[in-house]
TORGUKE-76897 format. One record per residue: y, x, z of N, C-alpha, C in turn; residue in three letters; residue number from 0. Coordinates in pm, 1 decimal. Layout:
N
      n_c2      n_c1      n_c3     ca_c2     ca_c1     ca_c3      c_c2      c_c1      c_c3    r    k
         Y         X         Z         Y         X         Z         Y         X         Z  ALA  NUM
...
***
This chain:
84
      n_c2      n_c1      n_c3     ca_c2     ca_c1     ca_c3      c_c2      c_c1      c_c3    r    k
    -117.7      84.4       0.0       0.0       0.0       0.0     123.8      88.8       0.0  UNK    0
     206.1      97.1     -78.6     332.3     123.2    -113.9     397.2     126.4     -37.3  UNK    1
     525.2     171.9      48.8     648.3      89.7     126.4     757.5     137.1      65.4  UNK    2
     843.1      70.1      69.2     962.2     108.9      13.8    1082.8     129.6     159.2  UNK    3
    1167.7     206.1      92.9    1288.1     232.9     175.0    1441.7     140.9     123.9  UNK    4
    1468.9      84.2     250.5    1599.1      37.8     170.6    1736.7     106.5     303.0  UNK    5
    1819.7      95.8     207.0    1940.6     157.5     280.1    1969.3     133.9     429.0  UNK    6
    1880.5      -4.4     489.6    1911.5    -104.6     647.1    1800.4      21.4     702.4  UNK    7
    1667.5      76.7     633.2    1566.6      92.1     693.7    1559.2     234.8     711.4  UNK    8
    1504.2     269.0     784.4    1525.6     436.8     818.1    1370.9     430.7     717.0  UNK    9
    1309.2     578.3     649.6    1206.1     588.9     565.4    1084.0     552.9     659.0  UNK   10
    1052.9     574.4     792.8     921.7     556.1     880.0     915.7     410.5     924.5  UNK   11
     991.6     304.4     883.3    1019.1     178.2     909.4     913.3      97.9     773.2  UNK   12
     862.7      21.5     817.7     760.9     -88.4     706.6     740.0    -192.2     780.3  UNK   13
     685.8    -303.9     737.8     639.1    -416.0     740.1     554.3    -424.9     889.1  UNK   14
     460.9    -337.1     899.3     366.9    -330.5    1033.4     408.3    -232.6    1128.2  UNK   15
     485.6    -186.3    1124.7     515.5     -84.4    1200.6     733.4     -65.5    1223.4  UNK   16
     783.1    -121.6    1311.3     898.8    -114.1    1305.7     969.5     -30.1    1407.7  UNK   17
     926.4      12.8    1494.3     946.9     105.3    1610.0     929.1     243.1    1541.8  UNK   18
    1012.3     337.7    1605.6    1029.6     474.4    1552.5     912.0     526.0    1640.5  UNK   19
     859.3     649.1    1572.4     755.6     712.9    1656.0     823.6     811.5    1754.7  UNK   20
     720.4     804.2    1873.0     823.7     857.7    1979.1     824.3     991.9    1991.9  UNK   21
     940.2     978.8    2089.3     988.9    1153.4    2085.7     918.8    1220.0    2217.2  UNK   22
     827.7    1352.9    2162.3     771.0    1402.0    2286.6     874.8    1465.1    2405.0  UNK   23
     996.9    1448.9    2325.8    1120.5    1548.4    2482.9    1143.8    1428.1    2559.3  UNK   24
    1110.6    1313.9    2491.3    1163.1    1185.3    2578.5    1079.3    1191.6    2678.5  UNK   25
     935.3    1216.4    2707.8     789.5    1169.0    2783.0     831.5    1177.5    2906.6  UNK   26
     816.8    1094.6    3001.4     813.4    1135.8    3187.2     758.2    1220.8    3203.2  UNK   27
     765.0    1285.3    3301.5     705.0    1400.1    3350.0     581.6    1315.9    3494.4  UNK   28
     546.8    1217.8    3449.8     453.1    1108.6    3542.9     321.9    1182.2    3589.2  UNK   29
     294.6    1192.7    3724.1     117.0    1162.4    3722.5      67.4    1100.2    3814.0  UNK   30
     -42.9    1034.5    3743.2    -110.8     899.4    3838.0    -185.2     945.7    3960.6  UNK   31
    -207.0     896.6    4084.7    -292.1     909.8    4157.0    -424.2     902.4    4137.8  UNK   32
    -548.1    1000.2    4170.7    -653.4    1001.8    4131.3    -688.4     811.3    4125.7  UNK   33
    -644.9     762.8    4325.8    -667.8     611.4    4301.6    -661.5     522.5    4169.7  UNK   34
    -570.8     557.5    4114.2    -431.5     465.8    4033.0    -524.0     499.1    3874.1  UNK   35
    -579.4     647.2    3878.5    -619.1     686.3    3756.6    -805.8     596.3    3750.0  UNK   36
    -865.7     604.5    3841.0    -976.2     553.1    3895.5    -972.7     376.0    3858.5  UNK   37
    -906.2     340.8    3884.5    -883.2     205.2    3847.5    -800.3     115.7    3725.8  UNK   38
    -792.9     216.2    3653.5    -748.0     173.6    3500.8    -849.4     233.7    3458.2  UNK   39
    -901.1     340.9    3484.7   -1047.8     372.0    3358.4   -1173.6     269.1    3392.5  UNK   40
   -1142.4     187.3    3547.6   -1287.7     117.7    3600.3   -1213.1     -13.4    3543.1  UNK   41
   -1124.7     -52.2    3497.8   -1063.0    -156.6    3390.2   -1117.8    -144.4    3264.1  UNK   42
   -1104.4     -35.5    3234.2   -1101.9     -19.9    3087.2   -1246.3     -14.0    3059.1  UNK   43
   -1335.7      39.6    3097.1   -1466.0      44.9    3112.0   -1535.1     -99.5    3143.8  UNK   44
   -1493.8    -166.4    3227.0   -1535.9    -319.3    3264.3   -1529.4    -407.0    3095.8  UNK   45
   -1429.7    -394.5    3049.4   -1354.8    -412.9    2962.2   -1401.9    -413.6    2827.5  UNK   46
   -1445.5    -304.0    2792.7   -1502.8    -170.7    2713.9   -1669.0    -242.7    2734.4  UNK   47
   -1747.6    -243.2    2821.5   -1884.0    -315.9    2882.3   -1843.2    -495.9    2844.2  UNK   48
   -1767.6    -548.6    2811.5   -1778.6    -655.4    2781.0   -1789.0    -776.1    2907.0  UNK   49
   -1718.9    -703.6    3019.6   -1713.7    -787.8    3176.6   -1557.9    -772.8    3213.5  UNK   50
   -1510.8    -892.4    3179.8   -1359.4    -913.3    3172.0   -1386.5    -980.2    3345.7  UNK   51
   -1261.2    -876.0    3430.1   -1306.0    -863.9    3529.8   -1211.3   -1044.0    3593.8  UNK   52
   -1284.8   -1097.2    3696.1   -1217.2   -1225.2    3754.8   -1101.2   -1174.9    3846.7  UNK   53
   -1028.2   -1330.1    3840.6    -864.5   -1270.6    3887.1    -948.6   -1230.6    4042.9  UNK   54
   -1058.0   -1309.0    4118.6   -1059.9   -1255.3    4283.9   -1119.5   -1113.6    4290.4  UNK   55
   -1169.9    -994.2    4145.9   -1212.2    -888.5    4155.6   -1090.4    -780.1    4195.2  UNK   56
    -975.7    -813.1    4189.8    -872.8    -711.0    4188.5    -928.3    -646.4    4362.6  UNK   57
    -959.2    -687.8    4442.5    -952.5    -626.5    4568.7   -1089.9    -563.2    4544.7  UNK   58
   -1187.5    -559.6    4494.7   -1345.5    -516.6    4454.0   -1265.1    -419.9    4387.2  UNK   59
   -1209.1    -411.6    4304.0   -1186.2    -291.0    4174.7   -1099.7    -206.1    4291.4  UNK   60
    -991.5    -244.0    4350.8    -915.5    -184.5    4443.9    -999.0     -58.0    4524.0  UNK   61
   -1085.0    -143.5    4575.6   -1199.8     -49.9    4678.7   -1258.8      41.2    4604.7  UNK   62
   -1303.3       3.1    4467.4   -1377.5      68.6    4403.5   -1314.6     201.1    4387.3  UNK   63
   -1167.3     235.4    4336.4   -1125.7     296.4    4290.7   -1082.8     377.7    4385.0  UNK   64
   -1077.9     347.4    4541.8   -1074.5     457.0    4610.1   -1205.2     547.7    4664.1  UNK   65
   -1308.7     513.5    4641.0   -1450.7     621.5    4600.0   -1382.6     762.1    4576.5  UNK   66
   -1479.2     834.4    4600.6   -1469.5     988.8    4572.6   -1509.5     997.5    4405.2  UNK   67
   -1481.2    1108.0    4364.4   -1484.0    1106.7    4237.1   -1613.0    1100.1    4141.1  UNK   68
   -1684.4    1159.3    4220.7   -1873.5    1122.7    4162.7   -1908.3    1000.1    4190.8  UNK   69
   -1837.5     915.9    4272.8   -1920.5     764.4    4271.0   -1892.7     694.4    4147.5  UNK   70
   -1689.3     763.0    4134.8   -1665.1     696.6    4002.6   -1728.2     721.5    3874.0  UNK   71
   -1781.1     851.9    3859.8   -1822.3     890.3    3753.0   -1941.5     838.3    3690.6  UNK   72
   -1992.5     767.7    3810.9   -2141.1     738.7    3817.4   -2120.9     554.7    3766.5  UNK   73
   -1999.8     520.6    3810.6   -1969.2     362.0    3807.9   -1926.1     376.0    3604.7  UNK   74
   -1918.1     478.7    3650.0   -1794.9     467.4    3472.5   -1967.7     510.6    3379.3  UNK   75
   -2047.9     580.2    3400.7   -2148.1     649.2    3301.5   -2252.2     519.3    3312.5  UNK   76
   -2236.0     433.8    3418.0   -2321.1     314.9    3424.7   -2296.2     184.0    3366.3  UNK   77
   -2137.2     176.4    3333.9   -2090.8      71.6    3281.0   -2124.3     100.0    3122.0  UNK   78
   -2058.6     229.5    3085.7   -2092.0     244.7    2941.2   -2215.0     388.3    2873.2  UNK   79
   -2313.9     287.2    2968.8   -2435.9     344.3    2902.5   -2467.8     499.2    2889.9  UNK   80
   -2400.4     572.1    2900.1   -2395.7     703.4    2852.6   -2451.0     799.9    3001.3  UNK   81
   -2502.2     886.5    2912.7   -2588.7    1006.4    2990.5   -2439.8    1116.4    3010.4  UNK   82
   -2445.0    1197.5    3134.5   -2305.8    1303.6    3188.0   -2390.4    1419.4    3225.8  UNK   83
***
C-alpha cells in the first residue's frame, strides 16, 4: 500500500498510524518494583493462557505477585506451558 504525503501531513503520518514515533530522549528514566513487575507479567500470562482473570482475583494476583522470584517463575512457566 502506497501512502502519500500531503503538505497538512508530516511524511511518517498515514491512514493507520497517526502518532509520531517516539523519541528515545523523551523515555522516563522509570523502574517497576520486582512486586509491580511480577504482576503485570502474572496478567499477561493469565491472559496469554486464555484465563481472563475475575474482577474478585485482583487480591489473589496481588499476593501472588509478592512470591519470591522462583515461585513466580514457576507460576509464569506453568501458565504458558514452557520448559526453563
Amino acid at each position: 500500500m502506497a501512502h502519500t504525503t500531503t503538505p497538512d501531513r508530516p511524511s511518517w503520518a498515514h491512514d493507520d498510524f497517526l502518532l509520531p514515533p517516539p523519541n528515545p530522549a523523551q523515555r522516563l528514566n522509570l523502574t517497576l518494583a520486582p512486586r509491580d513487575v511480577h504482576r503485570l507479567e502474572l496478567h499477561a500470562a493469565l491472559t496469554t493462557a486464555g484465563v481472563a482473570p475475575m474482577p474478585g482475583d485482583r487480591e489473589a494476583i496481588d499476593h501472588l505477585s509478592t512470591l519470591p522470584d522462583y515461585v513466580h517463575t514457576a507460576l509464569h512457566r506453568w501458565l504458558t506451558h514452557t520448559t526453563q
